[in-house]
C-alpha positions as CSV (number, residue, x, y, z in Angstrom):
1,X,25.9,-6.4,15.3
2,X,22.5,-6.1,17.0
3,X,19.7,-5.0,15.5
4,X,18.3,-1.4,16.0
5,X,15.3,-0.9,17.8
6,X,12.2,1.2,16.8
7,X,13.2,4.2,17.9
8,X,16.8,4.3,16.3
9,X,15.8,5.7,13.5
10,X,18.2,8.8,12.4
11,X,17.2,10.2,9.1
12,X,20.8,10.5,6.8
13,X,22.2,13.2,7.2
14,X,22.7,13.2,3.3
15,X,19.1,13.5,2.7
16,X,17.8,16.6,4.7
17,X,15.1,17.9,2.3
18,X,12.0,16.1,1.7
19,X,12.4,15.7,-1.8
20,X,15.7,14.2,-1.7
21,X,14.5,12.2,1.0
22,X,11.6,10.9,-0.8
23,X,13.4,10.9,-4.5
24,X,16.8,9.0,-3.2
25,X,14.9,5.6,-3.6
26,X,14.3,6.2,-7.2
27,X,17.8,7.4,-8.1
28,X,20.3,6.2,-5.6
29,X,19.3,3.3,-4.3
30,X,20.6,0.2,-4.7
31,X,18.7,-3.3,-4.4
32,X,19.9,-7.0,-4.4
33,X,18.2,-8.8,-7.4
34,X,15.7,-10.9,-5.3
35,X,14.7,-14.5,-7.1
36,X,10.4,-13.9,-7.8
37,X,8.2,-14.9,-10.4
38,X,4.5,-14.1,-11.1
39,X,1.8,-15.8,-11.8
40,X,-1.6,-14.4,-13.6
41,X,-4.8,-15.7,-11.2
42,X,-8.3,-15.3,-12.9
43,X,-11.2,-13.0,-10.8
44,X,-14.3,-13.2,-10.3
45,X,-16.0,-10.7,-11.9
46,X,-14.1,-11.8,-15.7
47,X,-10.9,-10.1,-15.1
48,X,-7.3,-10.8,-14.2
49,X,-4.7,-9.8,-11.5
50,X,-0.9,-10.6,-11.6
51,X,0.9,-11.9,-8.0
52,X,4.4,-11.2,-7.9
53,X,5.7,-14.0,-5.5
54,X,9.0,-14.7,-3.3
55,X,8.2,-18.7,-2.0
56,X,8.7,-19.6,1.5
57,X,11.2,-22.1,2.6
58,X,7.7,-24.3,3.7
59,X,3.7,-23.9,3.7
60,X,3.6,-22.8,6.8
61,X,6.3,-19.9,7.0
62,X,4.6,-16.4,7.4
63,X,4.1,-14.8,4.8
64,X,3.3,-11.0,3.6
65,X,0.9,-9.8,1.1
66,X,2.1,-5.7,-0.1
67,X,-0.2,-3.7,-1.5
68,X,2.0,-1.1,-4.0
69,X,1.2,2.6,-4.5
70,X,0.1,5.0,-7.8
71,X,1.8,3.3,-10.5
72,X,4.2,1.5,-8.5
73,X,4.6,-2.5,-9.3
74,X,7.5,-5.1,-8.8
75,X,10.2,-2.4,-10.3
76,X,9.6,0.0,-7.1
77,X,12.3,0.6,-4.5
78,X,10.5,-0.3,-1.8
79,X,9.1,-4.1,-3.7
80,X,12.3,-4.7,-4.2
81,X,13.6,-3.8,-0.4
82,X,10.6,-5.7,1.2
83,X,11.4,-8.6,-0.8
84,X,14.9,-8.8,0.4
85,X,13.5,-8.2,3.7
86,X,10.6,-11.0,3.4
87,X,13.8,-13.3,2.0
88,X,16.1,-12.6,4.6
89,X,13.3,-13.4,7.4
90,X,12.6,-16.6,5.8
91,X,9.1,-15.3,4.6
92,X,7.1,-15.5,1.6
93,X,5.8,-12.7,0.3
94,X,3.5,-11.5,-2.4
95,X,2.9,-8.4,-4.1
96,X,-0.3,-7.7,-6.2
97,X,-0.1,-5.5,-9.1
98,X,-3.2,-3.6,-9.3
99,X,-5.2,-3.7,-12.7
100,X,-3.0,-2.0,-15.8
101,X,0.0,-2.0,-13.5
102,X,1.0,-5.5,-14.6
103,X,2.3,-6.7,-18.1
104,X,-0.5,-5.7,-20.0
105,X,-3.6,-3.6,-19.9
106,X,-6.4,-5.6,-17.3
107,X,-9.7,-6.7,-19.5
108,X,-12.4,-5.0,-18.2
109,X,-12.9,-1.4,-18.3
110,X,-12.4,-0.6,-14.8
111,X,-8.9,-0.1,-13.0
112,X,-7.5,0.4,-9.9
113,X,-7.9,3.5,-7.5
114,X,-7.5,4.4,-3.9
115,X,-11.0,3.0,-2.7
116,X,-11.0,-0.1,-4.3
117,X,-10.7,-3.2,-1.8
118,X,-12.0,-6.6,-3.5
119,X,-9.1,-7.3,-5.4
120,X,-7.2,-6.8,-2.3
121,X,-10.0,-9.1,-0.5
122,X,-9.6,-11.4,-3.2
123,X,-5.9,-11.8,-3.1
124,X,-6.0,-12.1,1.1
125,X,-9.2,-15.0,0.8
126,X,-7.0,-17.0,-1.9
127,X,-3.8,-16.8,0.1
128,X,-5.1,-17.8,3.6
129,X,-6.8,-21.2,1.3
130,X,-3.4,-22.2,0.1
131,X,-1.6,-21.5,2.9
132,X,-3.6,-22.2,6.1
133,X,-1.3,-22.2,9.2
134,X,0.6,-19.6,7.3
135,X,0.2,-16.3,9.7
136,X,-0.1,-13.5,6.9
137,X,0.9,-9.7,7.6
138,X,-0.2,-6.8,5.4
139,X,1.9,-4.0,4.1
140,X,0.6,-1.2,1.6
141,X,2.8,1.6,0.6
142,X,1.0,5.3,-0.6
143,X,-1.6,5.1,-2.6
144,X,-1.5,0.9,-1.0
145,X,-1.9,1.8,2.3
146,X,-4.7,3.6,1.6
147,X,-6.6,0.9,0.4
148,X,-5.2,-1.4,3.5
149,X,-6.7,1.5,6.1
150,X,-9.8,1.5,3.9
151,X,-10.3,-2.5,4.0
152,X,-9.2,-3.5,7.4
153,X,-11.9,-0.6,8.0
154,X,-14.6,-2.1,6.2
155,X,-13.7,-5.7,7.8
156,X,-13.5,-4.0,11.6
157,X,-14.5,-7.0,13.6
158,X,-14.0,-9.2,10.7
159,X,-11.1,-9.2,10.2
160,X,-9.9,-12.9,9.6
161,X,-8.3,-14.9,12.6
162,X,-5.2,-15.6,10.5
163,X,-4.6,-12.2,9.7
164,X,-1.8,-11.6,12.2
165,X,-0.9,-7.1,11.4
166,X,-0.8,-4.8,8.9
167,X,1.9,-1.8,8.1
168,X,0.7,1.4,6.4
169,X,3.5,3.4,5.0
170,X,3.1,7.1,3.8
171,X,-0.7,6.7,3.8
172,X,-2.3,9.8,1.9
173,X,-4.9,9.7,4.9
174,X,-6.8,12.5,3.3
175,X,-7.1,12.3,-0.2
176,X,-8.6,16.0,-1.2
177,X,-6.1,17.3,1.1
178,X,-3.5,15.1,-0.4
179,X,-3.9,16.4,-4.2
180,X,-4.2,19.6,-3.4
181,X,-0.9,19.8,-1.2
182,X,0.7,17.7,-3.8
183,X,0.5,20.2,-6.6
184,X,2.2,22.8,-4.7
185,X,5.4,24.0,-5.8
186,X,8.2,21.0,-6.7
187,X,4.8,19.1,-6.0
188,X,3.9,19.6,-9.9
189,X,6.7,17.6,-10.6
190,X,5.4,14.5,-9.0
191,X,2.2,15.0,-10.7
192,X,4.2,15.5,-14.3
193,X,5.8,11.8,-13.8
194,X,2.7,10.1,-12.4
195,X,0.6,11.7,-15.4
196,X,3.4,10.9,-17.7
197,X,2.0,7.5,-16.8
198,X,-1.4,7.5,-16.0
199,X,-3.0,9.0,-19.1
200,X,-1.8,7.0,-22.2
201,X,-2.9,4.0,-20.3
202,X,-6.3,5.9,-20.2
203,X,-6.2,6.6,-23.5
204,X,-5.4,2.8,-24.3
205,X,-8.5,1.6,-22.6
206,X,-10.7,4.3,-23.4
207,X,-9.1,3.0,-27.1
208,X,-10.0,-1.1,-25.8
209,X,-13.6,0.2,-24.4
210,X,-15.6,2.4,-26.8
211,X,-18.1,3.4,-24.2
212,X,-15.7,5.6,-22.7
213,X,-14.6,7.5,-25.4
214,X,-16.6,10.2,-24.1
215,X,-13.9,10.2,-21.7
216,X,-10.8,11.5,-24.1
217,X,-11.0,14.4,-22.3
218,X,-8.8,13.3,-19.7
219,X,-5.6,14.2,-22.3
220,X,-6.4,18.0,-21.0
221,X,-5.8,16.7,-17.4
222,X,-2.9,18.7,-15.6
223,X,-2.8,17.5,-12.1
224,X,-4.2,14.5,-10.4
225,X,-6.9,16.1,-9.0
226,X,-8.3,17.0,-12.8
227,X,-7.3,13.0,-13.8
228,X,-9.2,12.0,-10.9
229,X,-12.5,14.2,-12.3
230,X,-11.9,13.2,-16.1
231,X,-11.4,9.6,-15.5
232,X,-11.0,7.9,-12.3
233,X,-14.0,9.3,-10.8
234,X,-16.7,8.5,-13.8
235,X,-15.1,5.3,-14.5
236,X,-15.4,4.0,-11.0
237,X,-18.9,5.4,-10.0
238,X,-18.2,8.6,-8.8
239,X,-19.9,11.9,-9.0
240,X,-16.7,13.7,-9.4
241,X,-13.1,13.9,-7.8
242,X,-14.3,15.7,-4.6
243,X,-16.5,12.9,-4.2
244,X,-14.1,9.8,-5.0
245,X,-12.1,11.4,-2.6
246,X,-14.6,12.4,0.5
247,X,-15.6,7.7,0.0
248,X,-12.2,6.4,-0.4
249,X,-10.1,8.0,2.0
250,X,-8.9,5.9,5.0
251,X,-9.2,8.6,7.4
252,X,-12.9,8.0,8.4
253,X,-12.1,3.9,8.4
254,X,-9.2,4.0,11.1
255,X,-11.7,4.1,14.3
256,X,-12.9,0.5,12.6
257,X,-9.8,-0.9,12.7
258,X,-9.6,-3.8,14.5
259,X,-5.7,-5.9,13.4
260,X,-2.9,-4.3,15.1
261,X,-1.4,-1.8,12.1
262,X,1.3,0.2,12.4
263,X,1.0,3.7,10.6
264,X,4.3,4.9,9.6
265,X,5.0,8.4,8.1
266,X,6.8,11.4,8.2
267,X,5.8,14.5,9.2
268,X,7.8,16.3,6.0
269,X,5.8,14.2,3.6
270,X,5.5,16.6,0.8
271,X,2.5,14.6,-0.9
272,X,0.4,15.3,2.8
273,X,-0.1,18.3,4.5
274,X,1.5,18.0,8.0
275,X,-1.5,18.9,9.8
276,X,-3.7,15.8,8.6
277,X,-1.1,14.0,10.8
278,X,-2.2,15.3,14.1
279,X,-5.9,13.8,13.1
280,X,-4.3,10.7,13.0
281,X,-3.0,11.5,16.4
282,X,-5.9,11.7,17.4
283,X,-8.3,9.0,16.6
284,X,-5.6,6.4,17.5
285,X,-5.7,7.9,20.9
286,X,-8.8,5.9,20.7
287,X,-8.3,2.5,19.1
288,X,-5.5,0.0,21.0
289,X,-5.4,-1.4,17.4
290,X,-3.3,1.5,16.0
291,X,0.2,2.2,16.5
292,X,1.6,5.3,15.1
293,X,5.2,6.5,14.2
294,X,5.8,9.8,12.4
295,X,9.0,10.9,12.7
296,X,9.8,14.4,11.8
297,X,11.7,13.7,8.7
298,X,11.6,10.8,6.2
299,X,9.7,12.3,3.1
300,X,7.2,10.4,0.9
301,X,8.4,6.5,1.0
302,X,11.7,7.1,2.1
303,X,13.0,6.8,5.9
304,X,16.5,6.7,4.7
305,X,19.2,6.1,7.3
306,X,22.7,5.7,8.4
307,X,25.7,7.5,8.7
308,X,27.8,6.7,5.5
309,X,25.5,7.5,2.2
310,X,27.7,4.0,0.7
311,X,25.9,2.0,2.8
312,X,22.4,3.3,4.1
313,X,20.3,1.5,6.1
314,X,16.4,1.8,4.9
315,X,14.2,1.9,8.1
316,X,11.1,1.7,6.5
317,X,11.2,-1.9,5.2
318,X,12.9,-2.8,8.4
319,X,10.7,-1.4,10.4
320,X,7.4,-2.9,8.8
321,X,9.2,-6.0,8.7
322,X,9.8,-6.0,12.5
323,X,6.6,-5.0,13.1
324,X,4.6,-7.5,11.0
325,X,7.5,-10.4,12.3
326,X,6.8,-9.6,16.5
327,X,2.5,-10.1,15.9
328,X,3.2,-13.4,13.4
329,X,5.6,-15.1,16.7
330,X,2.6,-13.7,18.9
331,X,0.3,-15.4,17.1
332,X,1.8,-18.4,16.5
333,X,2.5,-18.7,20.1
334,X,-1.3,-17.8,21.3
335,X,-2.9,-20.0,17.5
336,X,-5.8,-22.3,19.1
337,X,-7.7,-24.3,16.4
338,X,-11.1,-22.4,15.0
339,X,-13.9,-22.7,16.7
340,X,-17.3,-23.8,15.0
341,X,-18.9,-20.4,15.3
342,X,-15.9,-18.6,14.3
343,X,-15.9,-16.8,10.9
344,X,-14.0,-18.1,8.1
345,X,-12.2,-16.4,6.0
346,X,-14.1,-16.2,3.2
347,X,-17.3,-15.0,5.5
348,X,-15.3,-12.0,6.8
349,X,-13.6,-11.0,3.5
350,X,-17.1,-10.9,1.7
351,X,-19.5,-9.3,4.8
352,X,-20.5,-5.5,4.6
């Protein structure tokens, strides 16, 4: 059978709300148990990250670094379909669990958020040293993609040469817009399982860290956008939410982006207003580096397809995995050996 092409993509029938759309991945769908293991890698700043890793069949086979979203990790839908995907290519692939979203609580007192790029920066600067002529594509899912926009914004023309495209799936482009939306309606609902989460491991490091304690407050937090003003926001620097939110969204960082990315989502999102979209349209009407596909329907992480709801075909993974596999053959065809005033990668990871 031959392989669909980019524009096949039929949402199933099955799934014509954007809540099923979006919540079908967490309770009907079905994933091949894919052979990984992780390894723990020191940081610099006196911390720790955990790498959940698929090998390659050799050092030199591309490879694909995902960047998860809000409390995801190795046990989300999509992981576990990339994986297969990265597997069946002949990739290697690598997924970094963002502080406290590992097998135990991080060291330090900060955590992860939508903003934060080092550990990201990090992860990219170690790979490209251990595998060299290994062409590495990004992928960050939600709350992921976010950060991805964000970085490859920041790195604009320094991006590193071996970086080959990057796939940002369901980005929450605008993040004040986003929480707000998101508590809408059935929206609560999402909030109720990501809090379910998200506080008690504030509470546990507020618990580790007593100079947070005056940060217990954030057990009266009912949405994301009051977890993001109790916690996230003075834990990370911020003045408040409205300001973590006007810095870290990728919005204003997509005319700086320079890597050929891909920005898939769907226009019934429920965790984005609609409208956010057409801004997107619009600044990528003006940078040759951005490729957008937002189909009408596909809810939050889902782009579930196919005719028979036995046997769906998920377009998402596929899709970033297409993408991300066409730039790695173009650049393996076009790779010429560094010159002496290029940048390395460590230079472009760690400028501006």
């Amino acid at each position: 059978m031959s392989l669909p092409s980019a524009g096949a993509y039929a949402p199933a029938w099955w799934l014509r709300n954007p809540h099923t759309a979006t919540l079908w991945g967490r309770v009907g769908r079905r994933e091949p148990r894919i052979a990984t293991r992780t390894e723990r890698w020191d940081t610099p700043d006196g911390d720790f990250l955990e790498i959940v890793r698929l090998d390659a069949p050799s050092p030199d086979a591309p490879r694909i670094l995902l960047l998860h979203g809000l409390e995801g990790g190795a046990h989300s839908h999509y992981a576990k379909g990339l994986f297969r995907e990265a597997k069946t290519r002949g990739c290697g692939a690598d997924l970094l669990l963002f502080r406290t979203c590992g097998s135990e609580q991080n060291r330090l007192a900060r955590s992860y958020h939508s903003g934060e790029t080092a550990d990201a920066r990090f992860v990219i600067e170690r790979l490209t040293a251990d595998f060299p002529n290994a062409p590495l594509g990004l992928i960050g899912v939600s709350l992921g993609a976010n950060v991805l926009c964000k970085m490859l914004g920041e790195l604009g023309n320094n991006t590193p040469t071996n970086l080959t495209s990057a796939v940002a799936i369901s980005t929450p482009f605008d993040l004040a817009r986003a929480s707000r939306h998101l508590g809408r309606g059935f929206g609560a609902v999402y909030e109720w399982f990501f809090l379910k989460s998200l506080i008690p491991k504030a509470l546990e490091k507020i618990a580790r860290h007593l100079e947070l304690s005056p940060l217990t407050s954030v057990t009266r937090a009912k949405t994301l956008w009051q977890f993001d003003d109790l916690f996230t926001a003075p834990l990370h620097g911020f003045r408040d939410a409205a300001d973590y939110y006007a810095r870290a969204s990728a919005l204003q960082y997509l005319k700086d982006i320079r890597l050929p990315t891909l920005l898939l989502s769907a226009v019934d999102d429920p965790f984005l207003p609609a409208d956010v979209l057409d801004h997107v349209r619009t600044i990528a009407q003006h940078n040759p580096a951005l490729t957008i596909e937002f189909p009408e329907r596909g809810g939050h992480v889902g782009f579930t397809a196919g005719t028979r709801p036995w046997n769906p075909w998920y377009y998402g993974e596929w899709r970033a995995a297409e993408f991300l596999g066409h730039h790695a053959a173009r650049h393996a065809s076009h790779h010429a050996p560094q010159h002496d005033d290029s940048l390395s990668t460590r230079e472009a990871l760690t400028r501006s």
